[in-house]
C-alpha positions as CSV (number, residue, x, y, z in Angstrom):
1,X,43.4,-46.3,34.1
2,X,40.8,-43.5,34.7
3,X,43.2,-40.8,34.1
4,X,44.5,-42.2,31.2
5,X,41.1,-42.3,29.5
6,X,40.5,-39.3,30.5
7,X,43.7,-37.5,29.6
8,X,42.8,-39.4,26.3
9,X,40.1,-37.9,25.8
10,X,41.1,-34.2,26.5
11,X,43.8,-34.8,24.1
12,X,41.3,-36.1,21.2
13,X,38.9,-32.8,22.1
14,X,42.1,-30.6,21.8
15,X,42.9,-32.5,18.4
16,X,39.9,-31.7,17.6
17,X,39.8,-28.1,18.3
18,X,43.3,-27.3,16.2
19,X,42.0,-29.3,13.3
20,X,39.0,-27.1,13.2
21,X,41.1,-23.9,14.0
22,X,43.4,-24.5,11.2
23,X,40.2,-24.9,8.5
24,X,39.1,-21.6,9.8
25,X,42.0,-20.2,9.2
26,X,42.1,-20.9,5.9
27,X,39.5,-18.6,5.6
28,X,41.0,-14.6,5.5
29,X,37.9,-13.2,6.5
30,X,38.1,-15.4,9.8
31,X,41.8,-14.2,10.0
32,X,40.8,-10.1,9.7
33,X,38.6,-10.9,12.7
34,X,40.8,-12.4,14.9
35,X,43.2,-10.2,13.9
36,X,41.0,-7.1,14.5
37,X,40.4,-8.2,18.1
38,X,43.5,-9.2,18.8
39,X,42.8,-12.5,19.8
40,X,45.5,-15.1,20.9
41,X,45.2,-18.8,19.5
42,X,43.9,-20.2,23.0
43,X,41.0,-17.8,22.5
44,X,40.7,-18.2,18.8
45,X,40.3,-22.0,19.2
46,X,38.3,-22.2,22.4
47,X,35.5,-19.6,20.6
48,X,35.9,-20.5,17.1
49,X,32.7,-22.1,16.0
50,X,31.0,-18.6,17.4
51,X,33.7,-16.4,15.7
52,X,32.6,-18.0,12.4
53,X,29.2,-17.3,12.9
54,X,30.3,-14.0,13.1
55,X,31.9,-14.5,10.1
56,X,28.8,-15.6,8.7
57,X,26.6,-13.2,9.5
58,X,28.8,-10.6,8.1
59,X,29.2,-11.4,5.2
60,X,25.6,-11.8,4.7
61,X,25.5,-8.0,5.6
62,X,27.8,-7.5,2.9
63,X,25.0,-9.0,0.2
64,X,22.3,-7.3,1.9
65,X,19.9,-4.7,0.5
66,X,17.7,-3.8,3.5
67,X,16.1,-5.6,6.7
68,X,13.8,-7.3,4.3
69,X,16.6,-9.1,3.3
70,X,18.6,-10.4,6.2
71,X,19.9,-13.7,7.2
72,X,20.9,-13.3,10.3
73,X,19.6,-14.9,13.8
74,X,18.7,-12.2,15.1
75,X,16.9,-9.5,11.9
76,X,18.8,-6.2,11.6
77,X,21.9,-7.4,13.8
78,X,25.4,-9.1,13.8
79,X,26.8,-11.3,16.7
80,X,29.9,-9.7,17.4
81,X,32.7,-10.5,19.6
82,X,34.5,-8.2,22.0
83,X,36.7,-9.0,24.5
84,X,36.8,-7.4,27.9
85,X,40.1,-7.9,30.2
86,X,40.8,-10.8,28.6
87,X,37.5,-12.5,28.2
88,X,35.9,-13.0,25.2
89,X,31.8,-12.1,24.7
90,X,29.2,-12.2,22.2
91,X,26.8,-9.2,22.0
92,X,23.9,-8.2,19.1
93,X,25.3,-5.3,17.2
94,X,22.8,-3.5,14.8
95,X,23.5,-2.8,11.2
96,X,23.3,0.5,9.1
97,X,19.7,-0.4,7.9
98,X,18.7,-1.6,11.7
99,X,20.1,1.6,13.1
100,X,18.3,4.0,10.5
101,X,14.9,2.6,11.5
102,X,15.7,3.1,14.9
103,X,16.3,6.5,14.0
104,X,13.6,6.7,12.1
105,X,11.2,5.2,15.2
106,X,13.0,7.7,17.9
107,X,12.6,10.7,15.2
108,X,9.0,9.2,15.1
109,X,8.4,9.4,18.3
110,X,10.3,12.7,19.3
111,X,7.5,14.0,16.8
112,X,4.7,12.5,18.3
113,X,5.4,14.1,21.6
114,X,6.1,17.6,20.2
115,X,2.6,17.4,18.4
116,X,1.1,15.9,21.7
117,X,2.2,19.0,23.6
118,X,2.0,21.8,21.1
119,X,-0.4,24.5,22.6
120,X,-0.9,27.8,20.7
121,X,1.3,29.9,22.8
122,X,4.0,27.8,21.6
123,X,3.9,29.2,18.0
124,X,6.8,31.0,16.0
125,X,5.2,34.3,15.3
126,X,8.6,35.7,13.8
127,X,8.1,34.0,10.3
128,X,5.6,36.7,8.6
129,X,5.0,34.3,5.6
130,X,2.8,31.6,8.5
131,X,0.9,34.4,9.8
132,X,-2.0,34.1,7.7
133,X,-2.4,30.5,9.0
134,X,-1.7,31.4,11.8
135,X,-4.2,34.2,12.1
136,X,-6.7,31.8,10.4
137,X,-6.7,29.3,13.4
138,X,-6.8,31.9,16.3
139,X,-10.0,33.1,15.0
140,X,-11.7,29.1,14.0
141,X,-10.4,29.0,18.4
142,X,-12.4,32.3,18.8
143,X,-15.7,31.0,16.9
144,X,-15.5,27.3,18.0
145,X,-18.4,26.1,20.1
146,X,-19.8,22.4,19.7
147,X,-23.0,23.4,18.1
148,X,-21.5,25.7,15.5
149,X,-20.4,24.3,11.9
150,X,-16.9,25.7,10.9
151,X,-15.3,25.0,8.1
152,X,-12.0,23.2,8.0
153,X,-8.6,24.2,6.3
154,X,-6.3,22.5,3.5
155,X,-3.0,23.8,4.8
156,X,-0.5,23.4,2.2
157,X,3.2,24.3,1.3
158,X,6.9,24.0,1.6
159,X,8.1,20.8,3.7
160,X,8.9,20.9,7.0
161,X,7.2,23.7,7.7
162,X,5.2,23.6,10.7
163,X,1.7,22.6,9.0
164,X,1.2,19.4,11.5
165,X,2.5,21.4,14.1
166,X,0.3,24.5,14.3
167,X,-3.1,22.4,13.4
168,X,-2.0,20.0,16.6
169,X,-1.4,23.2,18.8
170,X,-5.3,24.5,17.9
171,X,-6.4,20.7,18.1
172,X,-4.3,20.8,21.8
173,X,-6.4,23.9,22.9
174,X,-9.9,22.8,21.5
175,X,-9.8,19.7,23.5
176,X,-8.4,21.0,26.9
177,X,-10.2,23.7,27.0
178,X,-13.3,23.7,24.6
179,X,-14.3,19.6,25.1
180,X,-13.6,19.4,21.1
181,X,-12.8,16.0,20.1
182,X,-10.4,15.5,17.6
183,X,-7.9,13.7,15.4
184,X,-4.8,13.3,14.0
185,X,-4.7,10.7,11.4
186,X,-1.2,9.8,9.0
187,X,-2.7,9.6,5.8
188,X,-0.3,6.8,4.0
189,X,0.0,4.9,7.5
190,X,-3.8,5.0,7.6
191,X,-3.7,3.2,4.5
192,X,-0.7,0.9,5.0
193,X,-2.6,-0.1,8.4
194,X,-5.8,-1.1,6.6
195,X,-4.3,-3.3,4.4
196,X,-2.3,-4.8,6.5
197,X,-5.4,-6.1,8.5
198,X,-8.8,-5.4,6.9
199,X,-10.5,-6.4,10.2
200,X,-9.7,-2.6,11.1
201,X,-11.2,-1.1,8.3
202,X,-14.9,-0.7,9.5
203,X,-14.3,0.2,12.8
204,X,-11.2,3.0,11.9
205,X,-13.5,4.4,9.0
206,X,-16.7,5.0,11.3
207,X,-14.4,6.5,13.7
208,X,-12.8,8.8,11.3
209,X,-16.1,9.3,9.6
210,X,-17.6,10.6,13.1
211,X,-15.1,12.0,15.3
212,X,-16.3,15.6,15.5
213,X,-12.9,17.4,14.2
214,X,-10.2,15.7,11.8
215,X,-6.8,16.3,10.6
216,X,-6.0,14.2,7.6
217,X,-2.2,14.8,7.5
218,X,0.4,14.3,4.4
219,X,-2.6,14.0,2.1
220,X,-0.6,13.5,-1.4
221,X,2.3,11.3,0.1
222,X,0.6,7.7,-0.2
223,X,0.4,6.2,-3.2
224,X,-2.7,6.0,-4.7
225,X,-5.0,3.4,-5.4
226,X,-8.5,3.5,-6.5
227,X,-9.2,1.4,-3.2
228,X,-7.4,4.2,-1.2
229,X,-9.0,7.0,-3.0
230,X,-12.7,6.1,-3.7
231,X,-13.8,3.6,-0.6
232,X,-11.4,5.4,2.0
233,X,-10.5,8.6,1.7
234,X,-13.6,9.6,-0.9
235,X,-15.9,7.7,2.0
236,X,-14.4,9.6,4.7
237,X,-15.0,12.9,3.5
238,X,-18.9,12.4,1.4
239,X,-19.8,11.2,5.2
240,X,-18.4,14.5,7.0
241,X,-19.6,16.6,4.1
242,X,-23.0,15.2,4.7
243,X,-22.8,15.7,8.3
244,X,-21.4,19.2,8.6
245,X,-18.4,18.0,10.4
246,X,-14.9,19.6,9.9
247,X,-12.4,18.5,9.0
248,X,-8.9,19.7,7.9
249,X,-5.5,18.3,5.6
250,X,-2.1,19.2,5.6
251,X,-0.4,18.2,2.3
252,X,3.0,19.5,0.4
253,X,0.6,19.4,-2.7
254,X,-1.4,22.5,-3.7
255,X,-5.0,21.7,-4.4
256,X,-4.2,22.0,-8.0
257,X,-1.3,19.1,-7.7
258,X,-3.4,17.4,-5.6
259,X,-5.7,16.7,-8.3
260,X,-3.5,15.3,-10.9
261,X,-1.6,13.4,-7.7
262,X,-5.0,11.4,-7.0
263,X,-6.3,11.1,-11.0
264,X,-3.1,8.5,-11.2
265,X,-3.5,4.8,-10.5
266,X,-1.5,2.3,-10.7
267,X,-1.7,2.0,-15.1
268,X,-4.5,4.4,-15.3
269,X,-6.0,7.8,-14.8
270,X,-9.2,8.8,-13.6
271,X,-9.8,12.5,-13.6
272,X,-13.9,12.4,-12.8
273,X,-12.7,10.7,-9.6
274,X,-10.0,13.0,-8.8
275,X,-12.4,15.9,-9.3
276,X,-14.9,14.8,-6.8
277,X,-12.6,13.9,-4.1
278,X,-11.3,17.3,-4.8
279,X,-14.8,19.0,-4.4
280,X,-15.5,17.5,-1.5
281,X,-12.4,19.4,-0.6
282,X,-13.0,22.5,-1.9
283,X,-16.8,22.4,-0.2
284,X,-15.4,21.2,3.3
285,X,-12.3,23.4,3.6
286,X,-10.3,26.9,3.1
287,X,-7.1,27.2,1.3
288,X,-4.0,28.5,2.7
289,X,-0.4,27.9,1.6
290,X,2.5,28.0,3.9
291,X,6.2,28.5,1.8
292,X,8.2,29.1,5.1
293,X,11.9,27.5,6.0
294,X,12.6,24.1,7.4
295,X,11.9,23.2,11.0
296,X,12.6,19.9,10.7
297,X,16.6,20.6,10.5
């Protein structure tokens, strides 16, 4: 009588399981799948409620725009099946716009070690068009000491070429072997970091105020806001002009552009404001312009 039931039962589960296969079927993206792995019905029917999440979830990634979009489970990533000597698995596969901001966060971080290790003997010398910059920051090395006021530099020019890098090297050498303390600050990060959580803002602007030397780097890359402009980046640098401190930019703006760059808020223009950011510039730093190839390739 047991067996009965029970044989029964399997028998309504496997009823069960074809009447659900053959509505999935219906559907051709479903078929493409199963097709594409080469999956027998046994395998079809036993996984199918997963294999139409994975139909699901791609076809949301068909709709989609950007990670700010997605619908998946799991953000960025599709449930995929694959099946290994005859046994069907699931894994996370990630999509175009997941795997560019991993690229994006290794490229990130390949640069973050290259700038943490750059030392001046490191430098290119073979491209004649950085030597003036380069020449510039072996002799601010020569004259450093901590009780001496040096003025900073607005390094400026074509992209990718070297500006973060070389300041980082001089920044490298000041610190191991002159006690200098110094800073490397993203300019629109900065800013997106703030906003994000305003809790920060006091303590990262006395910090960046203070910190004895600073790099301000992609200056002209954010977008500006009279927020960003006047209470940030105008307090910053009113402080350290006040204080004698140094302080340096990298931008792909000359001083000129940066002007009309920072005179443009969102539906206005402000050109006295502009103008004293940029003389607080002018009065803290020298200008050099780098117009050199590529590195970044």
């Amino acid at each position: 009588m047991m067996e009965k039931l029970n044989l029964t039962l399997s028998e309504k589960i496997e009823k069960e399981l074809e009447k659900n296969l053959q509505e999935s079927l219906k559907n051709p993206e479903f078929c493409k799948l199963v097709k594409r792995i080469k999956l027998n019905k046994e395998q079809t029917k036993k996984h199918n409620s997963e294999l139409m999440d994975t139909v699901e979830e791609l076809n949301n990634c068909s709709n989609c725009k950007g990670l700010f979009m997605c619908k998946n489970k799991l953000e960025g990533n599709v449930l995929y099946p694959s099946l290994d000597n005859d046994t069907l698995k699931f894994i996370y596969m990630p999509c175009k716009y997941q795997k560019e901001l991993i690229q994006k966060e290794l490229e990130k971080q390949n640069s973050l070690n290259e700038l943490k290790n750059a030392r001046m003997k490191d430098i290119d010398l073979s491209d004649k068009k950085r030597l003036k910059a380069i020449k510039w920051l072996k002799e601010f090395y020569d004259k450093y000491e901590p009780v001496n006021t040096l003025k900073g530099l607005y390094l400026h020019g074509s992209f990718g070429s070297g500006k973060t890098f070389l300041i980082a090297a001089l920044f490298n050498e000041l610190e191991a072997k002159k006690h200098a303390n110094t800073e490397i600050v993203y300019f629109p990060e900065l800013l997106r970091n703030m906003k994000e959580d305003f809790s920060l803002v006091e303590d990262k602007l006395n910090y960046l105020q203070n910190v004895d030397i600073l790099l301000i780097d992609d200056i002209g890359a954010e977008n500006v806001t009279v927020w960003g402009r006047d209470e940030i980046l105008g307090t910053i640098l009113q402080y350290r002009m006040n204080n004698k401190l140094t302080t340096f930019f990298t931008s792909n703006l000359t001083i000129e552009e940066l002007e009309r760059h920072l005179s443009l808020t969102k539906g206005s223009e402000d050109t006295v404001k502009a103008r004293r950011i940029i003389e607080r510039i002018k009065q803290l730093m020298d200008d050099i312009e780098i117009v050199s190839e590529n590195r970044r390739k």
